[in-house]
BAMARPA-374399 format. One record per residue: residue number from 1; x, y, z of N, C-alpha, C, O in turn; residue in three letters. Coordinates in Angstrom, 2 decimals. Example, Ala and Ser with C-alpha at 12.3 -4.5 7.8 and 13.67 -1.06 7.14 Angstrom:
BEGIN
{k->1&n.east->13.19&n.north->-5.69&n.up->7.80&ca.east->12.30&ca.north->-4.50&ca.up->7.80&c.east->13.20&c.north->-3.30&c.up->7.80&o.east->14.24&o.north->-3.32&o.up->8.46&r->ALA}
{k->2&n.east->12.85&n.north->-2.25&n.up->7.08&ca.east->13.67&ca.north->-1.06&ca.up->7.14&c.east->12.90&c.north->0.03&c.up->7.87&o.east->13.41&o.north->1.14&o.up->8.04&r->SER}
This chain:
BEGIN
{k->1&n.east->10.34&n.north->18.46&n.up->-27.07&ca.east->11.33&ca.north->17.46&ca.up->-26.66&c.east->10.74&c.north->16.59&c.up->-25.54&o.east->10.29&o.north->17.20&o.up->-24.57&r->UNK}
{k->2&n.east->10.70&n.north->15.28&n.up->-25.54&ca.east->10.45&ca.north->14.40&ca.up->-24.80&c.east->11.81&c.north->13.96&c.up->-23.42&o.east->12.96&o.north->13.53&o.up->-23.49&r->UNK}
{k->3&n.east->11.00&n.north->14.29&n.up->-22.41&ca.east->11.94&ca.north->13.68&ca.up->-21.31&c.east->11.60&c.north->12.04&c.up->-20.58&o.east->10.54&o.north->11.54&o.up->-20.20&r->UNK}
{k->4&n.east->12.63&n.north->11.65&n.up->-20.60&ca.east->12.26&ca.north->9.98&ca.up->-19.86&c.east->12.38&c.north->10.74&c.up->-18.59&o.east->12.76&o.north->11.85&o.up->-18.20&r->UNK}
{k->5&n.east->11.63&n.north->9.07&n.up->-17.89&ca.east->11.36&ca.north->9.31&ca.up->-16.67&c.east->11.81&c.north->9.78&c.up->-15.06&o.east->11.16&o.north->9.92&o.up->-14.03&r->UNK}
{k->6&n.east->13.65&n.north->9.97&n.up->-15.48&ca.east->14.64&ca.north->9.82&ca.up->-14.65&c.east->14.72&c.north->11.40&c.up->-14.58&o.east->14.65&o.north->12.12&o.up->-13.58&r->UNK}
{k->7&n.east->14.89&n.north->11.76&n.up->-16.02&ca.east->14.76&ca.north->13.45&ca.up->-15.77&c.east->13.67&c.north->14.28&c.up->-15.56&o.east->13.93&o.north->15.46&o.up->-15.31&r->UNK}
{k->8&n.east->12.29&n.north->13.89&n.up->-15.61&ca.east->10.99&ca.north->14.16&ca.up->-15.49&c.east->11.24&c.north->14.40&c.up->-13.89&o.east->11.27&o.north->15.54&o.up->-13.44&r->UNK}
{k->9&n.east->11.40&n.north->13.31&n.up->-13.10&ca.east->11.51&ca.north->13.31&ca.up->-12.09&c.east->12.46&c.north->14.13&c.up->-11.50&o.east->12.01&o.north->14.96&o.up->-10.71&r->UNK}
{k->10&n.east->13.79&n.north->14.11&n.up->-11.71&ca.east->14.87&ca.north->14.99&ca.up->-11.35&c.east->14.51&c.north->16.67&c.up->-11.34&o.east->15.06&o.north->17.58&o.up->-10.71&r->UNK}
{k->11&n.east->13.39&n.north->16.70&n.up->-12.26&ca.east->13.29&ca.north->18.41&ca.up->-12.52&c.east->12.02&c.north->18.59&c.up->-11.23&o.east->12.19&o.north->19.23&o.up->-10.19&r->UNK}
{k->12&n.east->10.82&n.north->17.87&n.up->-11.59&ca.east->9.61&ca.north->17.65&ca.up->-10.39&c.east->10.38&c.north->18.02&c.up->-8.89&o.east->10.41&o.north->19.11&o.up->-8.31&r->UNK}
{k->13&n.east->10.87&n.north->16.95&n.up->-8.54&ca.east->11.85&ca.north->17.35&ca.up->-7.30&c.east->12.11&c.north->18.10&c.up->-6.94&o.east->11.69&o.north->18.33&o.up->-5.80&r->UNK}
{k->14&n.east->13.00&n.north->19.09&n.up->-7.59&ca.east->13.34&ca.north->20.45&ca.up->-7.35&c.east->12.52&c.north->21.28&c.up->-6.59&o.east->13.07&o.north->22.32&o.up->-6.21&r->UNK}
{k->15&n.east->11.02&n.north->21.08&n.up->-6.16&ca.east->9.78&ca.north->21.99&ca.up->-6.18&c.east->9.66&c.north->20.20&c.up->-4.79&o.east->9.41&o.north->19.00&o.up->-4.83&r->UNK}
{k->16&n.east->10.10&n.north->21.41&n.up->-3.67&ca.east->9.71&ca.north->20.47&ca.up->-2.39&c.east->8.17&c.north->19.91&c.up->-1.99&o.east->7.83&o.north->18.86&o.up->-1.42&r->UNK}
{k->17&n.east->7.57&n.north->20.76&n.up->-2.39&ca.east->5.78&ca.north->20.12&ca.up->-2.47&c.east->5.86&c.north->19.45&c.up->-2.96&o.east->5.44&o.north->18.48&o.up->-2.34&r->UNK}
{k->18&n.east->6.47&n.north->18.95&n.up->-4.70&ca.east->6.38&ca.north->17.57&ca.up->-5.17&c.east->6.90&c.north->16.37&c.up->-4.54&o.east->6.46&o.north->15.22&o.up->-4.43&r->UNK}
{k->19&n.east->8.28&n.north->17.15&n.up->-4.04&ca.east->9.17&ca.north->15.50&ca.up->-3.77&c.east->8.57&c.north->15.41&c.up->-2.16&o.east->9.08&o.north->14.44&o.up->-1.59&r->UNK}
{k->20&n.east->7.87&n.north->15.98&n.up->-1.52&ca.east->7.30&ca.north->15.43&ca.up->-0.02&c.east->5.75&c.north->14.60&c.up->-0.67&o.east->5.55&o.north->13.41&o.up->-0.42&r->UNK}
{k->21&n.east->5.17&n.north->15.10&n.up->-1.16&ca.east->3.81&ca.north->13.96&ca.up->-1.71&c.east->4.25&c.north->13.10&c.up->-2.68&o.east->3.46&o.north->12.24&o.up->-3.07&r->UNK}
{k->22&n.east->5.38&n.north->13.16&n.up->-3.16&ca.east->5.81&ca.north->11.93&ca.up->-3.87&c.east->6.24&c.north->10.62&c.up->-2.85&o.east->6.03&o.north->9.41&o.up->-2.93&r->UNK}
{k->23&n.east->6.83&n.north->11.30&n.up->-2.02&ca.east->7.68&ca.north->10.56&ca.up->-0.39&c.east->5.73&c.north->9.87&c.up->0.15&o.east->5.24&o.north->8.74&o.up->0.22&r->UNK}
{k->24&n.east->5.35&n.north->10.84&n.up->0.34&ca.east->4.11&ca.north->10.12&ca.up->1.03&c.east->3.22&c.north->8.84&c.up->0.59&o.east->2.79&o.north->7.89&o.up->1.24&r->UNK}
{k->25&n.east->3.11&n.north->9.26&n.up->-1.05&ca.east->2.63&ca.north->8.41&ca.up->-1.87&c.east->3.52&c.north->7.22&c.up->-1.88&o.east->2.87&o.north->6.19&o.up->-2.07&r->UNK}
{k->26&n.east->5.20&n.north->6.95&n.up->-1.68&ca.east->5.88&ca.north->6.21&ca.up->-1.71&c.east->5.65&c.north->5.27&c.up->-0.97&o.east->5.59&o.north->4.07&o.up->-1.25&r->UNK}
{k->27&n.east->5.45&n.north->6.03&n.up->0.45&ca.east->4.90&ca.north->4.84&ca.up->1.83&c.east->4.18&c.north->4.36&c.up->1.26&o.east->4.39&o.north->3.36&o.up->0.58&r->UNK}
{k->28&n.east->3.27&n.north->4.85&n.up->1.37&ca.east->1.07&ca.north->4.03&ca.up->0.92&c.east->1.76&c.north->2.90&c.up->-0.21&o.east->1.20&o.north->1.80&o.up->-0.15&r->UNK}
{k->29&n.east->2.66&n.north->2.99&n.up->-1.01&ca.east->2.04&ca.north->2.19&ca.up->-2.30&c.east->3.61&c.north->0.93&c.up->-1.64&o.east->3.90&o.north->-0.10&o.up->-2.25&r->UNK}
{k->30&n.east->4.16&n.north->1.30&n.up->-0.68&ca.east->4.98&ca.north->0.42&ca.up->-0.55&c.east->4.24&c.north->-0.85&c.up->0.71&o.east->4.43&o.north->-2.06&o.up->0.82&r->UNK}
{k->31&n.east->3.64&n.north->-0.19&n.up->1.27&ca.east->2.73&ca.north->-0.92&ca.up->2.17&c.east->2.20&c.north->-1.51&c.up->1.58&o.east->2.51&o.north->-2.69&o.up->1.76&r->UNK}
{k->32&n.east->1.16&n.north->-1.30&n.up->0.58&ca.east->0.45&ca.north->-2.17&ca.up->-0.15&c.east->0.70&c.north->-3.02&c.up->-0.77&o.east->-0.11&o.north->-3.90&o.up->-1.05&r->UNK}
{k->33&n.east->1.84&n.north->-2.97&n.up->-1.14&ca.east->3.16&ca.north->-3.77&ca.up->-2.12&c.east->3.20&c.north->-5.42&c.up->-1.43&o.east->2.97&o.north->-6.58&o.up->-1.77&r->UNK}
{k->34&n.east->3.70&n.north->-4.56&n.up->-0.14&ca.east->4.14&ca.north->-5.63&ca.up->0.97&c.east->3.06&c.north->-6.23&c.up->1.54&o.east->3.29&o.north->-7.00&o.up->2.48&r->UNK}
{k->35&n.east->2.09&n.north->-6.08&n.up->1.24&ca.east->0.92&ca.north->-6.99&ca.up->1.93&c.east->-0.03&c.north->-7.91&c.up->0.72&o.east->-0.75&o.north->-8.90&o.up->0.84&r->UNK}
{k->36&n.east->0.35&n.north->-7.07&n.up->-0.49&ca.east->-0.32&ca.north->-7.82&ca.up->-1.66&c.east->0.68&c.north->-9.18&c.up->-1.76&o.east->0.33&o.north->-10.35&o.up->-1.85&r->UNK}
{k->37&n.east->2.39&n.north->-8.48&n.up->-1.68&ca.east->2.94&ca.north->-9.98&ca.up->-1.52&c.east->3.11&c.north->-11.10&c.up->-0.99&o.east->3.28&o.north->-12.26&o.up->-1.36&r->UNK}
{k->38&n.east->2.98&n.north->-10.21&n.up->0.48&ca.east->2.60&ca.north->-11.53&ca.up->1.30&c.east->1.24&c.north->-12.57&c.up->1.01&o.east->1.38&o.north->-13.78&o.up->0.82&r->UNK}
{k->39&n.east->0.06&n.north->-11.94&n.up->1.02&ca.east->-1.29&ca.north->-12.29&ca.up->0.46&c.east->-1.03&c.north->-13.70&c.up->-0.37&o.east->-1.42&o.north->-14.83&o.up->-0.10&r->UNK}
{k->40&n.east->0.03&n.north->-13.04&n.up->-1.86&ca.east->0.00&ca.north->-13.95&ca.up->-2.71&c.east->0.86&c.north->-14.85&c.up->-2.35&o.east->0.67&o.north->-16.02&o.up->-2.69&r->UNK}
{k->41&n.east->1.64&n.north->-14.61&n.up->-1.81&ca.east->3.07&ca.north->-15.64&ca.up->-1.28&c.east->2.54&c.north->-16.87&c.up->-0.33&o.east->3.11&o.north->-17.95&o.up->-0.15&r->UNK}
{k->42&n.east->0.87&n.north->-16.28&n.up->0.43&ca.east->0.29&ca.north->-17.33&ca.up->1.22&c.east->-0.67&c.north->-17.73&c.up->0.57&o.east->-1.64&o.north->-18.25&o.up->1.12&r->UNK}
{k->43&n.east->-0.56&n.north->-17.53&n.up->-0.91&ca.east->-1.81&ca.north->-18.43&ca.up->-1.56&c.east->-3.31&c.north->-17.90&c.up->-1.22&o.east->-4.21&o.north->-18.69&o.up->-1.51&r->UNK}
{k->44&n.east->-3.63&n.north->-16.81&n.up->-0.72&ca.east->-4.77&ca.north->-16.65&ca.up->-0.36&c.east->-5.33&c.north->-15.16&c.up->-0.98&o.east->-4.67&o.north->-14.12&o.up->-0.90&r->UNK}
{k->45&n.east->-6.84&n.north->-15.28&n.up->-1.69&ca.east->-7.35&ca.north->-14.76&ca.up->-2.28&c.east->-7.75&c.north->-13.69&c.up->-1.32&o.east->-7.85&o.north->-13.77&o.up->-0.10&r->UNK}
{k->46&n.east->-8.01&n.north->-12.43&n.up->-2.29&ca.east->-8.79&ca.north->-11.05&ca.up->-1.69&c.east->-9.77&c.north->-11.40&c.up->-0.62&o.east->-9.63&o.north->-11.05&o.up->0.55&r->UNK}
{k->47&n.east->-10.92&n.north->-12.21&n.up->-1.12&ca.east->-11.98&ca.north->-13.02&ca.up->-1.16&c.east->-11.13&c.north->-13.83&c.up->0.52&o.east->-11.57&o.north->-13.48&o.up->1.61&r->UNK}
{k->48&n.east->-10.39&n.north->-14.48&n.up->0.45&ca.east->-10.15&ca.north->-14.90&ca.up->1.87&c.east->-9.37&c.north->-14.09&c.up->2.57&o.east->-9.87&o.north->-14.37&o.up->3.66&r->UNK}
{k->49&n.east->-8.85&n.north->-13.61&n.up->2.74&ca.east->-8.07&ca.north->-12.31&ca.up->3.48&c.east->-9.48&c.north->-11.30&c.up->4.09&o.east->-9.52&o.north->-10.58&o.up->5.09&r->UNK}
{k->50&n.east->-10.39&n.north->-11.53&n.up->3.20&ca.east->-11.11&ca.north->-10.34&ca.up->3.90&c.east->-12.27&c.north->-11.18&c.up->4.96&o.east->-12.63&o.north->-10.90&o.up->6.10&r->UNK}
{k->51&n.east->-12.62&n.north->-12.22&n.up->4.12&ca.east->-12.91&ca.north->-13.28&ca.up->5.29&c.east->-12.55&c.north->-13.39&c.up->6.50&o.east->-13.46&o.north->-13.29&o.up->7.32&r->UNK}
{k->52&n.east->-11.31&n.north->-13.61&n.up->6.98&ca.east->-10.53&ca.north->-14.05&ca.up->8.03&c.east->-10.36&c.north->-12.57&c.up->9.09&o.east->-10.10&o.north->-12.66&o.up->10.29&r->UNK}
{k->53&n.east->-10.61&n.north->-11.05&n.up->8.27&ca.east->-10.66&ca.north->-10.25&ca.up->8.99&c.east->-12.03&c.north->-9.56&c.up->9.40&o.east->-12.23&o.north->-8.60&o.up->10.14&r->UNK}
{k->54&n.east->-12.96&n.north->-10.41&n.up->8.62&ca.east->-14.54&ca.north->-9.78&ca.up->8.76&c.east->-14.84&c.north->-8.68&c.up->7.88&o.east->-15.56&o.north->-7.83&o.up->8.39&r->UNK}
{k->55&n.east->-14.57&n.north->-8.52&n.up->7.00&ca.east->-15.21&ca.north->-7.57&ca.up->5.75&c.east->-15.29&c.north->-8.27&c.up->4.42&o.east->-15.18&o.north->-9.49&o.up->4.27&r->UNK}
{k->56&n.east->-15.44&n.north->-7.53&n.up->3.61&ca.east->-15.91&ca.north->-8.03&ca.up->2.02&c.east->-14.56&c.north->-7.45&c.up->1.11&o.east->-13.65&o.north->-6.63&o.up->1.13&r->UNK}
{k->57&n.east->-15.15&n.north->-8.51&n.up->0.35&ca.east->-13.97&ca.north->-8.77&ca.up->-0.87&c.east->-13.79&c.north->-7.59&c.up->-1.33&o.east->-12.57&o.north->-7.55&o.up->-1.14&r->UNK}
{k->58&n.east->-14.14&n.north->-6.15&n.up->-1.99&ca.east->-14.22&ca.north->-4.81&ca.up->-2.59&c.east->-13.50&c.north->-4.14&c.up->-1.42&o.east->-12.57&o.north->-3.37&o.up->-1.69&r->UNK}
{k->59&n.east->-13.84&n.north->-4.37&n.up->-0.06&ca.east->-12.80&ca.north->-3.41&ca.up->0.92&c.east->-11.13&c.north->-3.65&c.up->0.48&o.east->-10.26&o.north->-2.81&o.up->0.22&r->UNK}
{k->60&n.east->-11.08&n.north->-5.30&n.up->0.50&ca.east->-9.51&ca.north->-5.00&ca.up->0.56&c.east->-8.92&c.north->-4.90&c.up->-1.18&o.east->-7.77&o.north->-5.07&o.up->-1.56&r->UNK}
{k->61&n.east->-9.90&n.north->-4.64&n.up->-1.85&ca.east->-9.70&ca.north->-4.69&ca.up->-3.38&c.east->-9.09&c.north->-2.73&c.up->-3.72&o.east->-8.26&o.north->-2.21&o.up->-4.45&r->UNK}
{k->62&n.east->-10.24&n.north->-2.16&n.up->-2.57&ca.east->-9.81&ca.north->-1.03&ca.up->-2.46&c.east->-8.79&c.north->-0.14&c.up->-1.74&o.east->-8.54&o.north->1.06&o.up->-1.90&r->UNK}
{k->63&n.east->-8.32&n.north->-0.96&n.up->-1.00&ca.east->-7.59&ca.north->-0.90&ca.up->-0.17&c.east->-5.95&c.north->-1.37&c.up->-1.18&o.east->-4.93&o.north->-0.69&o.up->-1.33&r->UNK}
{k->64&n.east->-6.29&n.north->-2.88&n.up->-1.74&ca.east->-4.49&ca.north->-3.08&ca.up->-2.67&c.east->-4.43&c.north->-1.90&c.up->-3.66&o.east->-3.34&o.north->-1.52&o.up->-4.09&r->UNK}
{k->65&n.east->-5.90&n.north->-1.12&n.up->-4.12&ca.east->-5.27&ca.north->-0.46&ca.up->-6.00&c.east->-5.08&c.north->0.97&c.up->-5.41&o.east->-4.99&o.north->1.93&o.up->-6.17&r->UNK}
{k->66&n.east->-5.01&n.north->1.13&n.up->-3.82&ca.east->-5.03&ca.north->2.56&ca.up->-3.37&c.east->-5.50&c.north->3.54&c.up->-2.92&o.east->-5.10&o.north->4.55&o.up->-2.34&r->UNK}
{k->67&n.east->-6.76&n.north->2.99&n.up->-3.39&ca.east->-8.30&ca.north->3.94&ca.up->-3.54&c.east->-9.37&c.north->4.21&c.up->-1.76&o.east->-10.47&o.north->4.67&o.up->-1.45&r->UNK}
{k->68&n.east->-8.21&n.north->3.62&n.up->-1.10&ca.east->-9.29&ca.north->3.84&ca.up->0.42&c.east->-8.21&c.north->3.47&c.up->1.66&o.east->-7.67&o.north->2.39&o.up->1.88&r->UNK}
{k->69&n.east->-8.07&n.north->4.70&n.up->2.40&ca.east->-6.80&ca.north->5.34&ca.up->3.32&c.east->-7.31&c.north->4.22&c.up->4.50&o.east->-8.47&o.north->4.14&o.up->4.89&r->UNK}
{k->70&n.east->-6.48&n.north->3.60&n.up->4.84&ca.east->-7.04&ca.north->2.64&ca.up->5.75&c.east->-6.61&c.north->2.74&c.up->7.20&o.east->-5.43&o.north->3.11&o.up->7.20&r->UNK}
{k->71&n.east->-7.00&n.north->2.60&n.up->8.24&ca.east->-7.20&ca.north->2.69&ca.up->9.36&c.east->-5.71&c.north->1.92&c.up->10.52&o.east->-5.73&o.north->0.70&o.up->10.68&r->UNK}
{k->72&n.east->-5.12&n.north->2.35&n.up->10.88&ca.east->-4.37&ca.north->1.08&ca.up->11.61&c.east->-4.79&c.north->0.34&c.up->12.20&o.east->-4.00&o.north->-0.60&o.up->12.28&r->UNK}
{k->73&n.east->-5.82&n.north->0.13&n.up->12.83&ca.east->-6.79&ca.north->-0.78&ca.up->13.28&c.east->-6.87&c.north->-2.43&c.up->11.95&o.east->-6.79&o.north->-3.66&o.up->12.01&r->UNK}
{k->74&n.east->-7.05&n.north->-1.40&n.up->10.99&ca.east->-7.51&ca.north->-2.38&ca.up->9.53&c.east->-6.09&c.north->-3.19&c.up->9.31&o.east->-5.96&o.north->-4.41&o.up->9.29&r->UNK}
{k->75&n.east->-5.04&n.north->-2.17&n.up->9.16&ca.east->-3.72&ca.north->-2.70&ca.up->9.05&c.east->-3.32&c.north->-3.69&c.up->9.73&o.east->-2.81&o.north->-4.62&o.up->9.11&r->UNK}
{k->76&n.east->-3.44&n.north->-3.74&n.up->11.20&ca.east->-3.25&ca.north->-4.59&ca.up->11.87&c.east->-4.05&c.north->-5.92&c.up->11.98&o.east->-3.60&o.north->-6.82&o.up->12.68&r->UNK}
{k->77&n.east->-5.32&n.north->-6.06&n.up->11.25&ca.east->-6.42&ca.north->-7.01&ca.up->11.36&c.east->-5.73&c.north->-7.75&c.up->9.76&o.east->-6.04&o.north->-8.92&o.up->9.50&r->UNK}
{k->78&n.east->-5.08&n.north->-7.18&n.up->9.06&ca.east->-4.62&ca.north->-7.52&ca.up->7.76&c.east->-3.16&c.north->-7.93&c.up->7.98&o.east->-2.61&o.north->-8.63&o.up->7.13&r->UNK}
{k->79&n.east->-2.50&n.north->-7.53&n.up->9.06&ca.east->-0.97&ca.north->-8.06&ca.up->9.37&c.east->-1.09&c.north->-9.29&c.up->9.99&o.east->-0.22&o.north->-10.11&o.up->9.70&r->UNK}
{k->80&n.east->-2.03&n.north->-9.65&n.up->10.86&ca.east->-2.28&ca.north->-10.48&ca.up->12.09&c.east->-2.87&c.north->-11.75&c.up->10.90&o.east->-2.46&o.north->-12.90&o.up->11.01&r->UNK}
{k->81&n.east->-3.75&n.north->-11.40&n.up->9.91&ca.east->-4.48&ca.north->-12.57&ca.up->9.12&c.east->-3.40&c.north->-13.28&c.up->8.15&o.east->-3.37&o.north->-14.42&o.up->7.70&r->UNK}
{k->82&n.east->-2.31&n.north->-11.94&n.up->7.96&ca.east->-0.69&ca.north->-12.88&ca.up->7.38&c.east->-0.06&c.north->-13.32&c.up->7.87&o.east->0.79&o.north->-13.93&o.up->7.22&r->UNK}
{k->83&n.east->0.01&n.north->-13.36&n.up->9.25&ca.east->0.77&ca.north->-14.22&ca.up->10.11&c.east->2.10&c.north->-13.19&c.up->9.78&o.east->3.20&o.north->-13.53&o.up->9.33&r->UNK}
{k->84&n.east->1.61&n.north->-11.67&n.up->10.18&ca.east->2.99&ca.north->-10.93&ca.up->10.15&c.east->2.78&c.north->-9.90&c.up->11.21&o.east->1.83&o.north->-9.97&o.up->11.99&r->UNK}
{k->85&n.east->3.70&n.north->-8.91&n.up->11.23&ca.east->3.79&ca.north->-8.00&ca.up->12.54&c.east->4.04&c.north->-6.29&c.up->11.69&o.east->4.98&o.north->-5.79&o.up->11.07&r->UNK}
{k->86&n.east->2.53&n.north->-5.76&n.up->12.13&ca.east->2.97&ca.north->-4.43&ca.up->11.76&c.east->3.47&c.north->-3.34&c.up->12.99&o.east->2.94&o.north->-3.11&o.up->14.08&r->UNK}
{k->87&n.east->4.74&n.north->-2.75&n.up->12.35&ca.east->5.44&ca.north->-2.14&ca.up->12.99&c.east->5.40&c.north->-0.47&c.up->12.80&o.east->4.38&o.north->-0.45&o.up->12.11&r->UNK}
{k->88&n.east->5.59&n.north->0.24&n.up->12.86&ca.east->5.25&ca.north->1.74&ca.up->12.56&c.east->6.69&c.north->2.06&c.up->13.39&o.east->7.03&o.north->1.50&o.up->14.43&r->UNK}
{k->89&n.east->7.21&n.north->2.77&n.up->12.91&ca.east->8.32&ca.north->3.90&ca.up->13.62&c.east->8.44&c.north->5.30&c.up->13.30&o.east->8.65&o.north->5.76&o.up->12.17&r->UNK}
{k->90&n.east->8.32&n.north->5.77&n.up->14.09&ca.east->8.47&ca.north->7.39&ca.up->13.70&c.east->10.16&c.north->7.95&c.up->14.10&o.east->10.49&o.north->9.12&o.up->13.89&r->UNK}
């Protein structure tokens, strides 16, 4: 029997190790979300974004698909080049 994705998830959950690295993974890919949109919303390529912060085009390529845990230092050199404000709250 095939489950869609609503109950796949609903059962996963149950098992708190899943639903806390699901939560974690949620941040990371929502951050990235929000900075790929801004990026595109300012018209400006991988290729210039990484320009304006001093690295190469493949850092922040690896950085939007997930693949490289990035630094707040980096975050902030990537908030500041959008003309935005990264905030962190605990």
């Amino acid at each position: 029997m095939a489950l869609d994705l609503k109950t796949l998830k609903k059962q996963a959950f149950k098992n708190p190790k899943v639903k806390k690295a699901y939560d974690t993974l949620d941040l990371e890919f929502s951050i990235i979300n929000q900075i790929i949109d801004k990026r595109i919303a300012k018209g400006m390529s991988q290729k210039e974004l990484a320009i304006k912060i001093g690295t190469k085009q493949p850092a922040i390529a690896r950085f939007e698909s997930g693949s490289y845990n990035p630094t707040i230092s980096f975050l902030q050199k990537i908030s500041e080049a959008l003309d935005s404000k990264l905030i962190v709250k605990i």
